[in-house]
Structures are given as structure tokens and as C-alpha cells.
C-alpha atoms as one frame of an Amber mdcrd trajectory, in Angstrom:
protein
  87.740  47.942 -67.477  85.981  46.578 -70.551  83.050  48.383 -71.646  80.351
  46.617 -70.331  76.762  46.966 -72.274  73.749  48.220 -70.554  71.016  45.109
 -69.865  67.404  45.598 -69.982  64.090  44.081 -71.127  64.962  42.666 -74.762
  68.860  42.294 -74.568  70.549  38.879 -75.428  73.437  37.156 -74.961  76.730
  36.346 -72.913  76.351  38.899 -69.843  72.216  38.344 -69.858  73.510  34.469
 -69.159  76.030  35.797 -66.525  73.086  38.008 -65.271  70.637  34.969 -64.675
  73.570  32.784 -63.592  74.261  35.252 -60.575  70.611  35.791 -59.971  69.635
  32.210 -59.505  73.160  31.685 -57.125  71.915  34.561 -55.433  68.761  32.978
 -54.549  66.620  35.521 -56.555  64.622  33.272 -58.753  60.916  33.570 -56.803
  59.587  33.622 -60.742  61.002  30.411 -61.922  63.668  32.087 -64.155  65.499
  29.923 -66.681  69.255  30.546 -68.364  68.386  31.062 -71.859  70.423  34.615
 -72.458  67.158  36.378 -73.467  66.147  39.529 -70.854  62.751  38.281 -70.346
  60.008  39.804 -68.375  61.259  37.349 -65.213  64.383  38.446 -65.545  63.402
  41.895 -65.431  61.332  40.931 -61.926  64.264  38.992 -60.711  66.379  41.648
 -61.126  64.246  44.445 -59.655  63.694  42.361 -56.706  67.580  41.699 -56.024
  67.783  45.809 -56.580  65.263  45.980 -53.831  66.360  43.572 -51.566  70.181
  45.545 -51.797  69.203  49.061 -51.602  69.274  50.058 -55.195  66.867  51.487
 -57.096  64.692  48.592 -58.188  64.718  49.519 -61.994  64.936  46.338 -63.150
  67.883  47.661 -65.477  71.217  46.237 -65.194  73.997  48.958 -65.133  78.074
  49.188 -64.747
């Protein structure tokens, strides 16, 4: 497996896209989040809510 980086409030990029892609398919976008590859503060809310909402702990950090 590749070595996937670690997202969280401030990261850019690629896999922050693929992060707010998935998010918005996933019906997680109650704060109006837009695709722009920055890890904003809504996607930091989108993502603790979908963490939530699964049964992981809602740390609004994005893991492998």
C-alpha cells in the first residue's frame, strides 16, 4: 500500500480533494463544503460528523 499522508486542519492537495469528493457523495456536506483541496474548518466539521455518524472517533482527522 502506498504511504498515504495524514489529513488535518491546514493540509492541501490531491487526497484533501479525494477527501471532500467522498464526503459530499457521502451526503456529509450539512456546512456547504466546496472542492478546493484546502482542509478548511468545514472540512474538518464534515469530517467529524461522518466519524460520528460511523462509529469512529469524531476527531475530525483523517487517518490510514
Amino acid at each position: 500500500m502506498d504511504n498515504l499522508p495524514t489529513l488535518k486542519s491546514g493540509s492541501t492537495g490531491y487526497y484533501v480533494t479525494i477527501l471532500q469528493l467522498n464526503l459530499i457523495g457521502l451526503g456529509v456536506n450539512y456546512e456547504k463544503l466546496a472542492i478546493t483541496g484546502f482542509f478548511d474548518e468545514k472540512t474538518h466539521k464534515c469530517t467529524k460528523i461522518f466519524q460520528e455518524k460511523t462509529k469512529l472517533k469524531p476527531t475530525g482527522i483523517v487517518e490510514v
